[in-house]
C-alpha positions in Angstrom: 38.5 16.2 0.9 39.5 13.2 -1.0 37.2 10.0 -1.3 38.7 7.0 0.2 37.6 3.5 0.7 37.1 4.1 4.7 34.7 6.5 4.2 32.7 5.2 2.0 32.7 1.6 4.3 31.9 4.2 7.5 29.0 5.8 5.7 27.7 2.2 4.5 27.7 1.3 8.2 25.8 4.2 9.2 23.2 4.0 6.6 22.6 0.0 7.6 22.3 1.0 11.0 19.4 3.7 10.1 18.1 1.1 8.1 18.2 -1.5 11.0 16.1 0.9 13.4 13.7 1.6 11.0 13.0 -2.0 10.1 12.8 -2.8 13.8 10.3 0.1 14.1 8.3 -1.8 11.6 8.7 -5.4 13.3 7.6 -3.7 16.5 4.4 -2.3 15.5 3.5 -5.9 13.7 4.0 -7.9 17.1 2.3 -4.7 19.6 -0.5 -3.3 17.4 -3.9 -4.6 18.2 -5.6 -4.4 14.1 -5.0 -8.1 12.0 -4.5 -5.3 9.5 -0.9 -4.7 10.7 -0.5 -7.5 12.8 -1.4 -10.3 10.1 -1.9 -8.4 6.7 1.2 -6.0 7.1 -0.7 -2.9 5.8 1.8 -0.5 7.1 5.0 1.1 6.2 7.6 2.5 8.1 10.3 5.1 7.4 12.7 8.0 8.2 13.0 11.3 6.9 15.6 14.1 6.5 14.9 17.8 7.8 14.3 18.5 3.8 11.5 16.0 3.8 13.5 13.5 1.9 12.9 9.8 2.6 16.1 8.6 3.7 15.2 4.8 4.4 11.7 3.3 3.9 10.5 -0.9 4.7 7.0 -1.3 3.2 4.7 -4.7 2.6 1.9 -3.2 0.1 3.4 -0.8 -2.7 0.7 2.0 -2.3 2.8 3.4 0.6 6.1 4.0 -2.0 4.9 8.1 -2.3 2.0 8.2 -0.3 4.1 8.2 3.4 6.2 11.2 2.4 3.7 13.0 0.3 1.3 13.0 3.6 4.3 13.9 6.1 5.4 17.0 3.4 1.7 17.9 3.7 1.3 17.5 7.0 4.4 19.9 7.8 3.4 22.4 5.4 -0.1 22.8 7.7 1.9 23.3 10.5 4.9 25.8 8.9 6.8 27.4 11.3 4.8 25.6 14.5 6.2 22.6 14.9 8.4 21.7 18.3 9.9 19.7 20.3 7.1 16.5 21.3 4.8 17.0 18.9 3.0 14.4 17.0 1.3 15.3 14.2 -1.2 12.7 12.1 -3.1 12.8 9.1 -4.9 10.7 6.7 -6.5 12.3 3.5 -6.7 10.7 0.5 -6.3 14.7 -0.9 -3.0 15.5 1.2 -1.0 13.3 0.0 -2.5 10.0 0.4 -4.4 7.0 -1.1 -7.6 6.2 1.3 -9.3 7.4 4.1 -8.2 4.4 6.1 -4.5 5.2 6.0 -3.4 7.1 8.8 0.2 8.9 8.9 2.3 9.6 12.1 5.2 11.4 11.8 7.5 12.4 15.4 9.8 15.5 14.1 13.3 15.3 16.3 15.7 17.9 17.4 19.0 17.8 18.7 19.8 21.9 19.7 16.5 23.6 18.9 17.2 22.1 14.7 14.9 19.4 13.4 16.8 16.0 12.3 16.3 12.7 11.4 12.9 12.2 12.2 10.4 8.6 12.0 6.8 8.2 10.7 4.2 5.1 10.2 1.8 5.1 7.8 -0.9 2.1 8.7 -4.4 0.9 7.9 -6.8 2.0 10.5 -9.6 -1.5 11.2 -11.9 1.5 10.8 -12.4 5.9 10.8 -16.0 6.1 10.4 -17.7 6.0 6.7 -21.2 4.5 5.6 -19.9 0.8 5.8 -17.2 -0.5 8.6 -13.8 -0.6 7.5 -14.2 1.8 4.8 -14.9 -0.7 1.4 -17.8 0.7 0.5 -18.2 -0.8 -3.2 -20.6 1.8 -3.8 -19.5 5.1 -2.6 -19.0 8.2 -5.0 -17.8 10.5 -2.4 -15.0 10.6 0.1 -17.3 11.0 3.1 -19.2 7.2 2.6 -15.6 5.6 2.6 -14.5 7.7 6.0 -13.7 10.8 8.2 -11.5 12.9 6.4 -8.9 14.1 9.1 -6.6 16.4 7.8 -3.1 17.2 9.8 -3.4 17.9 13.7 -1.7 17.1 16.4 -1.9 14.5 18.2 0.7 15.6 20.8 2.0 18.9 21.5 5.5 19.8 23.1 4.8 16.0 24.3 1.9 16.4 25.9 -1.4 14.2 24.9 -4.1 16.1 22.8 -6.9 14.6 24.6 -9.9 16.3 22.6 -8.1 15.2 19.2 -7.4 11.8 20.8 -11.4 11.4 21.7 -12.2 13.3 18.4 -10.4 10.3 16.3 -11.5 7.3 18.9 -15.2 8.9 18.5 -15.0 8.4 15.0 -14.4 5.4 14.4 -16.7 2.2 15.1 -13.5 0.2 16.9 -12.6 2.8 19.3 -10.4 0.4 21.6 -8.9 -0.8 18.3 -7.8 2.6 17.1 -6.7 4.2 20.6 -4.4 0.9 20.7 -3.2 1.2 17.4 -2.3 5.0 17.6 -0.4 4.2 21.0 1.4 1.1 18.7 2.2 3.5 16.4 3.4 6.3 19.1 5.5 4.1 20.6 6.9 3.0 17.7 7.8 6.0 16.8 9.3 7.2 19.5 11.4 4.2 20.1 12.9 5.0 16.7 13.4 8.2 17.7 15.7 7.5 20.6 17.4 5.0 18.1 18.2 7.6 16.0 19.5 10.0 18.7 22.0 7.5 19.7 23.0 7.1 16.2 23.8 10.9 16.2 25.4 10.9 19.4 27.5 8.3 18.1 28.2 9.0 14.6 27.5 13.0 15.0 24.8 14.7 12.7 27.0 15.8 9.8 28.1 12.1 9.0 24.6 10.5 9.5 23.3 13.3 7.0 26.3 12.3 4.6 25.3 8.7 4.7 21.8 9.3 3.7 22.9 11.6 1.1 25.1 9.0 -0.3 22.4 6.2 -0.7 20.1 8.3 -2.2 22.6 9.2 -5.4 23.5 5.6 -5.4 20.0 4.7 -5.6 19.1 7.2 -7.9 21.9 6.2 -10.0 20.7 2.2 -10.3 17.3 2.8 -10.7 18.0 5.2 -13.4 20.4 2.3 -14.8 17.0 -0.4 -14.6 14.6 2.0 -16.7 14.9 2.3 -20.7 17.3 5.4 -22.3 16.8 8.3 -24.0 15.8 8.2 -27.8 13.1 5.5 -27.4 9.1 6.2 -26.8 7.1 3.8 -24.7 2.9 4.2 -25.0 0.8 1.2 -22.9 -2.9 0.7 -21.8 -5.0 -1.1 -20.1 -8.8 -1.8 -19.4 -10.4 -2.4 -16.2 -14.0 -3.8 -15.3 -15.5 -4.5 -12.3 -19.0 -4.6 -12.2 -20.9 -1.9 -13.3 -17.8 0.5 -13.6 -15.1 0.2 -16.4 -12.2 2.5 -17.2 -9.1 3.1 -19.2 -5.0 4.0 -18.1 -3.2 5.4 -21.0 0.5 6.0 -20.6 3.7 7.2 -22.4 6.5 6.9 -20.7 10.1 8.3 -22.2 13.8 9.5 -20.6 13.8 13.1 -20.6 16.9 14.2 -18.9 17.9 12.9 -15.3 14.7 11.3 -14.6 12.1 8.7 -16.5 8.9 10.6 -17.1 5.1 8.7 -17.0 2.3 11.2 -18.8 -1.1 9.6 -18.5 -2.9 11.9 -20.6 -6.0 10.2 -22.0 -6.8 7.8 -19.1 -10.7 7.9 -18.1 -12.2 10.7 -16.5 -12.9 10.0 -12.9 -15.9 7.7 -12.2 -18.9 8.2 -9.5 -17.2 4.9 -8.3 -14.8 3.9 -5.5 -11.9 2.9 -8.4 -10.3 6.4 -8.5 -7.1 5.9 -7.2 -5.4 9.2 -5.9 -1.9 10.6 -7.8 0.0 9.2 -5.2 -1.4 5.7 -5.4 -0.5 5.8 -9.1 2.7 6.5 -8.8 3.3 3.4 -6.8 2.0 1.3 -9.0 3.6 2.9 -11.5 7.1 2.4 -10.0 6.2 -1.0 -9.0 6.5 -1.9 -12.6 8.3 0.1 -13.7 11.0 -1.6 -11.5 9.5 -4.8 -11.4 12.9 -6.6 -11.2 15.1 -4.6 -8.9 12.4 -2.9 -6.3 13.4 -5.5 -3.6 16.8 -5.2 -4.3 17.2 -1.3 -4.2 16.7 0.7 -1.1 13.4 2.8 -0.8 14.4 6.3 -0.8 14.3 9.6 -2.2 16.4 8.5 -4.7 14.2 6.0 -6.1 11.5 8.3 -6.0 12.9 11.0 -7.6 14.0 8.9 -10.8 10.5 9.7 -11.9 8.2 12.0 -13.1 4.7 12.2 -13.4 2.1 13.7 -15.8 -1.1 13.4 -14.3 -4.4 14.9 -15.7 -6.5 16.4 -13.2 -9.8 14.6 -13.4 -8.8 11.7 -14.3 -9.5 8.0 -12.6 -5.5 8.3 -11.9 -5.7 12.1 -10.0 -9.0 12.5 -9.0 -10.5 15.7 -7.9 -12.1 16.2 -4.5 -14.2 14.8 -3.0 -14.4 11.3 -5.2 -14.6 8.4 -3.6 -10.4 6.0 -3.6 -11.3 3.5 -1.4 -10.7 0.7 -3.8 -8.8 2.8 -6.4 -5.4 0.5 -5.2 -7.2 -2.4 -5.5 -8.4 -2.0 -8.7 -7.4 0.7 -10.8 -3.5 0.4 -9.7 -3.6 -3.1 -11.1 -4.5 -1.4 -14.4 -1.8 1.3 -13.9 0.7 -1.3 -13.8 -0.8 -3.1 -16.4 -0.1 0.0 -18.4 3.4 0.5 -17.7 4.2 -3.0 -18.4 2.4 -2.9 -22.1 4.4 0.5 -22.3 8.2 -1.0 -22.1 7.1 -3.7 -23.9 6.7 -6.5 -21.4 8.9 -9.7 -21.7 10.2 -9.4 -25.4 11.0 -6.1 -25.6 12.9 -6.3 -22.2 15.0 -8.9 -22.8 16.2 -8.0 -26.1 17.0 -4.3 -24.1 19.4 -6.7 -22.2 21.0 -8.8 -24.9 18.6 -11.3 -25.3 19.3 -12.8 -21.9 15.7 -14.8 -21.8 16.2 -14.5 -18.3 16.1 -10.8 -17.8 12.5 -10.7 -19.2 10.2 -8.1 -17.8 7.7 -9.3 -15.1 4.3 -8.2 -14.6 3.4 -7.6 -10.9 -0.3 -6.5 -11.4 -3.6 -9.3 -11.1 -5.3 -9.5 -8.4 -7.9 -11.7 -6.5 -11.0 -11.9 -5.4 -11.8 -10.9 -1.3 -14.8 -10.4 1.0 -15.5 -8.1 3.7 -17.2 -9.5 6.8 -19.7 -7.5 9.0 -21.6 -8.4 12.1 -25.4 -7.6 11.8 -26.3 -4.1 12.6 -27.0 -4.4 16.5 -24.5 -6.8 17.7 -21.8 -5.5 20.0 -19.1 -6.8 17.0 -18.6 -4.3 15.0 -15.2 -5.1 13.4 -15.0 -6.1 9.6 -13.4 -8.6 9.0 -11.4 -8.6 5.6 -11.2 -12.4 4.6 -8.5 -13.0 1.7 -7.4 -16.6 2.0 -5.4 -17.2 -1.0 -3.5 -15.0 -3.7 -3.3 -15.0 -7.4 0.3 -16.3 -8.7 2.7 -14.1 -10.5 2.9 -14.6 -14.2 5.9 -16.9 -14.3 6.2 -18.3 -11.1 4.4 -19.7 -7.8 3.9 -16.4 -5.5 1.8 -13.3 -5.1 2.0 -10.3 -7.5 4.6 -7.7 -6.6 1.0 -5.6 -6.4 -0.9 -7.8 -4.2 0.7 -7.0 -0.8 2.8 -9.2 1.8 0.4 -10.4 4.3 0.4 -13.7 6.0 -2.0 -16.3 5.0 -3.4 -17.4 8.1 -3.4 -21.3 9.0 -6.8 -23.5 9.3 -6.0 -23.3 12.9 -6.4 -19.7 13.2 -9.4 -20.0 11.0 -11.1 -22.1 12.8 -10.4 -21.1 16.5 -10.2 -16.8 15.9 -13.2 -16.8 13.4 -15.3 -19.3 13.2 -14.3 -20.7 9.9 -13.4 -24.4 8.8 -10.6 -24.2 6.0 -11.6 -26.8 3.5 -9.9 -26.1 0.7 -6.6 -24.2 -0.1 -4.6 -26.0 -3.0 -3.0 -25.8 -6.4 -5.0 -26.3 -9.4 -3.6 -27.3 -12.9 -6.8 -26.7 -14.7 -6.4 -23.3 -14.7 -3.2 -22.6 -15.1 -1.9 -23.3 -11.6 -3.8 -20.7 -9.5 -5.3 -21.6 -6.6 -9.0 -22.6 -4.7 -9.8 -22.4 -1.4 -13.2 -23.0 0.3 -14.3 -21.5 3.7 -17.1 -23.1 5.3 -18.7 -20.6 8.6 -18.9 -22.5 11.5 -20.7 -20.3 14.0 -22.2 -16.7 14.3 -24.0 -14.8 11.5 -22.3 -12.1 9.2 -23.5 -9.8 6.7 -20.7 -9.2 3.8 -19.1 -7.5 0.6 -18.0 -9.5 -2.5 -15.1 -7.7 -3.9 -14.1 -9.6 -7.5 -12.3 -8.8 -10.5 -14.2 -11.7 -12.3 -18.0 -12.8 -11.1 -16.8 -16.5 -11.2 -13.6 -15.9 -8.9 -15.5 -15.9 -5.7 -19.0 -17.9 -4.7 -21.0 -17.8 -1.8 -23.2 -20.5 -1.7 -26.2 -21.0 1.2 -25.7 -24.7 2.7 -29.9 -24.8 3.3 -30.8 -23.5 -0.4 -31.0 -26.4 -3.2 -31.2 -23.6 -6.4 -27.7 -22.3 -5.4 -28.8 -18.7 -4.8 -26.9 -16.6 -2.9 -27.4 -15.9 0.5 -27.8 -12.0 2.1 -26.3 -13.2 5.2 -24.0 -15.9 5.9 -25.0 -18.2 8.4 -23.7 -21.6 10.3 -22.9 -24.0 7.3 -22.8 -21.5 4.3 -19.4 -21.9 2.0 -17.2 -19.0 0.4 -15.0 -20.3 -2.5 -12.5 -18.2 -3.5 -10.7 -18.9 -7.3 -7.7 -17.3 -7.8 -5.4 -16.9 -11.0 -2.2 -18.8 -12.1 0.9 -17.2 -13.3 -0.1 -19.1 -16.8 -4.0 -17.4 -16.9 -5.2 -14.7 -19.2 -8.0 -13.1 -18.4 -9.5 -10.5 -15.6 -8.6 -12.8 -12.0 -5.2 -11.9 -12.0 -4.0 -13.0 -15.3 -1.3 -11.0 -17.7 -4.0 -9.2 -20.4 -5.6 -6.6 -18.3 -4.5 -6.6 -14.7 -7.5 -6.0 -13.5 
C-alpha cells in the first residue's frame, strides 16, 4: 500500500490523542491522590503499553521512571503468564523486578477488546510509606532491602474486576499511612481505569489495527532522532565519576560507543556494591544514563520504546550500578545516578567535544543534568498519632548554565511560604539567589510549632544546617523543636564542587 501524506497526518492524530489521555491520566492522579509525593512533588509517571509490552507513550516528572515503569509491568506479566483476564489489576514494587526502590509502586490495568489484550495503562508512583525500619523508606543507613521496605512482588490487586480484599489489607497493613496508601491505590485505580475507557473509545473510533499502526510509527520515528542526537560509529567514548557522601564513596566507569542500530553503555569497572543505601538498581542506571545521554532533546522527543531501545546496556553484576539482592537502593537515584550521569557526560566529552560534533555551533554545547541538593526527612516522635514523614526540599541546585533545576533533580513544585507556614508549621525566611556562590540558592526554615525527629540527606556537610534556637555553641539539635532553623545551600549552575556543581555530580 503506498505511503501518502493522509496517512501519515491520520496516524499523527491518533498517536496525539493516545498521548492526550495518557497525560490526562497523569494530571488526574496529581489533583485526586492524597500523598504530597504525587500531589506536590510529582513522583509518578504515567504511560501506555502495547500487547508486546512496548511503551507506546510515557509523561514522567523524575527520570528514574524512563525503564523502570515497563521493566516492572514486563515482570509483572511474566509472574502471571498465561493468567491474566479481563479486570485484573496487578501491582508490584521490587527494586529486583524491574524497579528502582521499594517505595515505587507499579499498576498496570491489561485491556481486551474480543477476549485479545490491547492498549493497556499503568502508574508507577511513590508510595508516603510500605513499611521499612524508618518511615518513608530513607533510611541513610540501611544495607538491606528489608530496612528500606516491604518487598511486594507482583499480585493482584483485582481479579476479573473484583477487589482482592486480603491483598488490599495485606498492603494497607504494611505500611505506617494506611489511609494514605488505600487512597493512593484507589487514585491510582481510577486513574487507570479512566484511561482505559479513553483508550477503548479511541479503538472504537479509530479501530485497533490503525491505533497499533500509529504507535508503531512514533516509535521508528523516535528511534530514528534519538539515534541522530547520540555520537556515530568509529569514535570511543570512556567517562567517570566519584561520589561521596558520608562515610560511603564509590566510582561509575563507562564506555560508551555505536555498535550497530543502537548506542551501547558498558560500565565495567564501576565499584562493587556498597553495604550502603547508594546502590542504584540497573534500571535506575539506565535512566540516568539516558538522561544525559540525551540531555538536549529528552523533552523534545516522545518517551517510548523507541527511545528506549536506542540503547544498550553492559552492566556488571555486583556492581553499585546492578546490585545483587538483597542490597539496600533506597537512595541509589539520589546519589549514585547523579554520578552515572556525571559519567556519561565526561564520556561524550561534555561541552567542547559536543559542540565541535555539531560544527562548532557554541550553542549546541552538551549540558550536564546531574548535581543535586541537600534535603531532610521529617518524622514525628515515636508515639504520636503522626506518623507521616515529611520530605522537606525547599530549593534546588541550578543547572550548569542556566537558572533551573537539573534535568536529574525532578519536577516538583516548590511550595509557597503560605503553604509552609499554614500545612506544616514552618516560617519561610529565606529563599533567594546568591552571587557568592555562583548563583545558587539559600533558603532558611525556621519550625514554628510541634516537635520532629529528622534525617539530613547532603552531598556536601556545609549544604544544609540545623541549628537549635536555645543552644549558644551552635550544636546540633536531635530533635527539632519550636524556634530551631534548617538552612538549606544549594549549588549554582557556575559552582564546582560536590552540591550540585559540574566536577562530580554528586
Amino acid at each position: 500500500m503506498t505511503e501518502t501524506s493522509a496517512n501519515r497526518i491520520e496516524r499523527q492524530i491518533i498517536y496525539g490523542k493516545l498521548a492526550a489521555l495518557n497525560m490526562h491520566a497523569g494530571e488526574r492522579l496529581q489533583r485526586i491522590s492524597r500523598s504530597p509525593l504525587i500531589a506536590e512533588n510529582r513522583m509518578f509517571a504515567a504511560a501506555v503499553l502495547t500487547p508486546g509490552l512496548e511503551l507506546a507513550h510515557q509523561i514522567q516528572f523524575e527520570p528514574e521512571h524512563l525503564y523502570a515503569l515497563r521493566a516492572s509491568v514486563r515482570h509483572a506479566f511474566d509472574v502471571f503468564a498465561y493468567d491474566i483476564a479481563e479486570g485484573d489489576v496487578i501491582v508490584t514494587a521490587d527494586p529486583y523486578g524491574g524497579g528502582t526502590k521499594g517505595q515505587a509502586l507499579t499498576m498496570a490495568v491489561p485491556v481486551f477488546v474480543d477476549g485479545e489484550l490491547t492498549m493497556f495503562p499503568a502508574i508507577r508512583a511513590q508510595l508516603a510509606d510500605l513499611g521499612g525500619e524508618i518511615p518513608g523508606g530513607y533510611n541513610p543507613v540501611a544495607f538491606e532491602l528489608w530496612q528500606e521496605s516491604v518487598r511486594i512482588t507482583p499480585v493482584k490487586l483485582f481479579a476479573g474486576g473484583k477487589l482482592q480484599r486480603d491483598v488490599f489489607r495485606f498492603l494497607t497493613s504494611n505500611s505506617r499511612t494506611p489511609d494514605w496508601l488505600g487512597a493512593d491505590l484507589e487514585a491510582m485505580h481510577s486513574c487507570c481505569r479512566e484511561a482505559q475507557r479513553s483508550l477503548l473509545e479511541l479503538i472504537k473510533q479509530y479501530g485497533d489495527g490503525k491505533v497499533r499502526q500509529s504507535v508503531a510509527s512514533m516509535i521508528a520515528y523516535t528511534n530514528a532522532e534519538a539515534l541522530r542526537a547520540l555520537p556515530g560509529k568509529g569514535a570511543s567514548h570512556e567517562g567517570r565519576a566519584e561520589w561521596t557522601f558520608e562515610e560511603a564513596q564509590g566510582t561509575v566507569r563507562v564506555h560508551g560507543k555505536r555498535e550497530g542500530g543502537r548506542f551501547v553503555f558498558d560500565f565495567a569497572g564501576s565499584s562493587e556494591q556498597g553495604d550502603n543505601p547508594f546502590n542504584c538498581t540497573a534500571e535506575t542506571a539506565k535512566a540516568c544514563a539516558v538522561a544525559a545521554a540525551l540531555a538536549d532533546r529528552l523533552d523534545e522527543l516522545p518517551l517510548n520504546d523507541g527511545l528506549l531501545e536506542a540503547f544498550r546496556f553492559e552492566m556488571p553484576a555486583g556492581s553499585v550500578v546492578a546490585p545483587e539482592f538483597p542490597a539496600a537502593t533506597a537512595l541509589g537515584g539520589s546519589v549514585t545516578g547523579h554520578a552515572v550521569a556525571a559519567a556519561v557526560t565526561d564520556a561524550l566529552g561534555g561541552g567542547g567535544k559536543r559542540a565541535q560534533d555539531r560544527g562548532g555551533n557554541a550553542d549546541a554545547a552538551y549540558p550536564a543534568v546531574h548535581g543535586n541538593g541537600p534535603w531532610a526527612m521529617l518524622y514525628a516522635p515515636i508515639g504520636s498519632p503522626k506518623v507521616v514523614p515529611l520530605r522537606v526540599d525547599p530549593g534546588f541546585p541550578s543547572s550548569p548554565g542556566g537558572w533551573g533545576p537539573s534535568g536529574l533533580y525532578g519536577s516538583g513544585r516548590l511550595a509557597s511560604a503560605e503553604e509552609m507556614e499554614t500545612g506544616y508549621g514552618f516560617r519561610l525566611e529565606r529563599r533567594e539567589r546568591t552571587d557568592d556562590r555562583g548563583g545558587g540558592m539559600d533558603v532558611r526554615l525556621r519550625i514554628l510549632e510541634g516537635e520532629w525527629e529528622f534525617k539530613v540527606f547532603s552531598p556536601d556537610k556545609s549544604a544544609l544546617t540545623v541549628r537549635a534556637a536555645t543552644e549558644s555553641d551552635g550544636s546540633r539539635p536531635q530533635v527539632l523543636k519550636s524556634g530551631d532553623l534548617l538552612e538549606f545551600r544549594y549549588a549554582g549552575p557556575n559552582t564546582s564542587g560536590k552540591n550540585g556543581g559540574e566536577a562530580d555530580g554528586a
